[in-house]
C-alpha positions, 0 to 999 in steps of 0.5 A: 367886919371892922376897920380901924383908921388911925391918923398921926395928921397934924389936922387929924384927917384922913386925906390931905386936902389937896389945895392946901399950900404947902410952904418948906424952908430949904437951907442952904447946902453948906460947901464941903472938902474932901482930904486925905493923907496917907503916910507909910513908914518910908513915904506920904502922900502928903495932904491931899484936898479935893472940891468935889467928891469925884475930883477926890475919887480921881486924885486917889487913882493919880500915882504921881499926885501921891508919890507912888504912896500908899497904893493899897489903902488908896485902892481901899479907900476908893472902894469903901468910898464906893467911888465910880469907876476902878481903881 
């Protein structure tokens, strides 16, 4: 029987020694901003701008705050962007 070990270790061991201290630089998260706009041949929502995600998934479920615009590329969106709830 033969067995082959094959290491891509910086320090070419097997085992990781367990009481080596192990240090990673974390960035911080950059801020992001989510936006659309849809606009028909007869109407636009106008832009929208969300903070979060979920404020966005909501603003494209809200009639009022789009003008009754655009209703199916909303619900399209809201979909693809595998927003939680329904539309």
């Amino acid at each position: 029987m033969i067995f082959s070990f094959i290491s891509c270790g910086k320090d070419g061991r097997f085992i990781a020694n367990s009481q080596q201290e192990v240090i990673y630089k974390v960035e911080p998260a950059a801020e992001e901003k989510y936006e659309y706009e849809f606009f028909l041949q007869d109407c636009s929502t106008g832009i929208q701008r969300f903070d979060s995600f979920i404020d966005a998934c909501n603003g494209l479920t809200d009639e009022q705050r789009n003008k009754s615009c655009a209703r199916e590329e909303r619900r399209d969106l809201f979909i693809n962007s595998e927003c939680p709830g329904s539309f």
